[in-house]
C-alpha positions as CSV (number, residue, x, y, z in Angstrom):
1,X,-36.6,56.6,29.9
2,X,-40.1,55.1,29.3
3,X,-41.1,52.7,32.2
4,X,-44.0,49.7,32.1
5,X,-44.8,47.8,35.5
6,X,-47.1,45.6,36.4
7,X,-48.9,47.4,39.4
8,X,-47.4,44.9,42.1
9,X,-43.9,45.8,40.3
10,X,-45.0,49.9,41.0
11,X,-42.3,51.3,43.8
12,X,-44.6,53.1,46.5
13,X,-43.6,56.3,45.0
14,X,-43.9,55.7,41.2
15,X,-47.8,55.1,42.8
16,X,-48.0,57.8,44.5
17,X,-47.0,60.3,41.8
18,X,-48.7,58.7,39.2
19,X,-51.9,59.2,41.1
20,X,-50.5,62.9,42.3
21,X,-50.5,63.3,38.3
22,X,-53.7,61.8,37.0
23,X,-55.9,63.9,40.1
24,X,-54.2,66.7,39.1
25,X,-55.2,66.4,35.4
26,X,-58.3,64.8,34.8
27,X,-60.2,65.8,38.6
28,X,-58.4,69.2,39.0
29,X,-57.7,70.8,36.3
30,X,-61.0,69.5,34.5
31,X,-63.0,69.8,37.3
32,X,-64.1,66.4,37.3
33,X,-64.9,64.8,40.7
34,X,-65.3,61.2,40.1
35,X,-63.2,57.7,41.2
36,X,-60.2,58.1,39.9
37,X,-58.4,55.3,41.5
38,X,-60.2,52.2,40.9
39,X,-59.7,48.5,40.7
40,X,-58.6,48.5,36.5
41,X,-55.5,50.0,38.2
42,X,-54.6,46.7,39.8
43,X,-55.0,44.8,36.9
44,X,-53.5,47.1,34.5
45,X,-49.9,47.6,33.2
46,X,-48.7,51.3,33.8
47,X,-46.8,52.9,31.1
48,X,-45.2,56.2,32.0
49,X,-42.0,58.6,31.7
50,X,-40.7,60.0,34.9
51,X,-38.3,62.9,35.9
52,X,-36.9,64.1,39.6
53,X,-39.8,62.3,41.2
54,X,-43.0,63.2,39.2
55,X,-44.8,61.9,36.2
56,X,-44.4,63.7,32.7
57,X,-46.3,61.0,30.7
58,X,-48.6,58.1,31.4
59,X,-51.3,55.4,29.9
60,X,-52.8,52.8,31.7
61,X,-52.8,49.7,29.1
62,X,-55.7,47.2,30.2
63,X,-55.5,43.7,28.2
64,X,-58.9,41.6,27.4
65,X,-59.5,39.0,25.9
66,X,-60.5,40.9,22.5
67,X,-58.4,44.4,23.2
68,X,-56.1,46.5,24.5
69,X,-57.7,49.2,26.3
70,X,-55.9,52.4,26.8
71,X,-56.5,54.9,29.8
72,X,-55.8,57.6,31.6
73,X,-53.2,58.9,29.1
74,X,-51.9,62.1,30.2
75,X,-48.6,64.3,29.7
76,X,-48.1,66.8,32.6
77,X,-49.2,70.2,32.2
78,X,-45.3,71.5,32.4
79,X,-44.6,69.2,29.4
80,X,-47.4,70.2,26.9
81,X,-47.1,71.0,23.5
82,X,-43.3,69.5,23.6
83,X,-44.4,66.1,21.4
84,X,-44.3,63.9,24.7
85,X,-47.8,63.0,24.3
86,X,-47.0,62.2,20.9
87,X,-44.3,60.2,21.8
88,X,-45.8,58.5,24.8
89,X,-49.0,57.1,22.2
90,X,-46.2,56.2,20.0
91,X,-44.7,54.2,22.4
92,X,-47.1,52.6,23.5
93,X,-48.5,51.2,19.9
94,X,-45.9,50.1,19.6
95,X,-45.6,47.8,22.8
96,X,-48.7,46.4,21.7
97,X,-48.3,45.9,18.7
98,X,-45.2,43.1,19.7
99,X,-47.1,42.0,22.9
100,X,-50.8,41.9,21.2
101,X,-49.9,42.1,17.8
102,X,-53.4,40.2,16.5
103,X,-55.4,42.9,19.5
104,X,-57.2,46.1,18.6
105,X,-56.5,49.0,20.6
106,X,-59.7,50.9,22.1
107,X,-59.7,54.3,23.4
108,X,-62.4,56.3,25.0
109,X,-60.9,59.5,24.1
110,X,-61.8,62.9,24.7
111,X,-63.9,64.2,22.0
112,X,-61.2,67.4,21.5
113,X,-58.7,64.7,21.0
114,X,-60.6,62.6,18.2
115,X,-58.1,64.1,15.4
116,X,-55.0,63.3,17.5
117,X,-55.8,60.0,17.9
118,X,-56.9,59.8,13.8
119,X,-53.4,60.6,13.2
120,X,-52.3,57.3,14.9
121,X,-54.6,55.3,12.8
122,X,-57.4,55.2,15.4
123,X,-61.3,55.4,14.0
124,X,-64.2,56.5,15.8
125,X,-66.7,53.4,16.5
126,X,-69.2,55.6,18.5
127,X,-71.1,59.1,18.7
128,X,-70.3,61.5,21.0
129,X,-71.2,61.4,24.3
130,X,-70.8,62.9,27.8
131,X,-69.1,61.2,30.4
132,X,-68.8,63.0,33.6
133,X,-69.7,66.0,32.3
134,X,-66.6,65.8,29.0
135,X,-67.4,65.0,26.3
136,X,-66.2,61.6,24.8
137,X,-66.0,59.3,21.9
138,X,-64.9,55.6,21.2
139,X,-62.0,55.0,18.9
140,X,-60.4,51.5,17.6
141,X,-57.5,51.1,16.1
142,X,-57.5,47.6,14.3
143,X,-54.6,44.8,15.7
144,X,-51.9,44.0,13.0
């Protein structure tokens, strides 16, 4: 079942193993060292699918006043190539499209990812660029 807290509504250990799950994919496994936990976290809403304890899927959503951003989406390494990160995007256009339906949705995705994201209706807005050392681009998908 696909969860969304607020980040006060979090249980210690939904917390925890959502921050066990995005160190172990985006500093670990990519080699990344950089602040991973930071501040957006509080304000954000924390979408994510959870079995015996740790975190298959997750996207941070992060509402402005012009967008909804999207963040930190991830599907554990155990549950790759299944369709869960397919589902979890899926998901979660569809939450904002009822909560935000007049928002766009922005993504800073991972430049290997841009034709993923395409399929969802999302365009690139930017050039690529490196961010810590990944490459990146900026994609919009435009609000209902």
């Amino acid at each position: 079942m696909w969860k969304l807290k607020t980040f006060a509504e979090l249980t210690t250990s939904e917390l925890f193993a959502i921050y066990q799950a995005r160190v172990a994919v985006f500093v670990v496994e990519q080699n990344c060292p950089y602040q991973e936990v930071d501040s957006l976290d509080l304000e954000a809403l924390h979408f994510f699918k959870e079995k015996s304890g740790s975190i298959k899927a997750y996207c941070r959503l992060i509402p402005t006043k012009g967008t909804v951003k999207l963040g930190r989406v991830l599907t554990a390494e155990d549950c790759r190539h299944q369709g869960l990160g397919r589902e979890l995007v899926l998901q979660v256009l569809r939450f904002c499209r009822d909560k935000f339906p007049k928002l766009p949705i922005y993504i800073q995705a991972q430049s290997y990812l841009k034709d993923f994201y395409n399929s969802f209706g999302f365009q690139p807005i930017s050039s690529q660029y490196l961010e810590d050392g990944i490459s990146h681009i900026d994609m919009l998908l435009k609000g209902n």
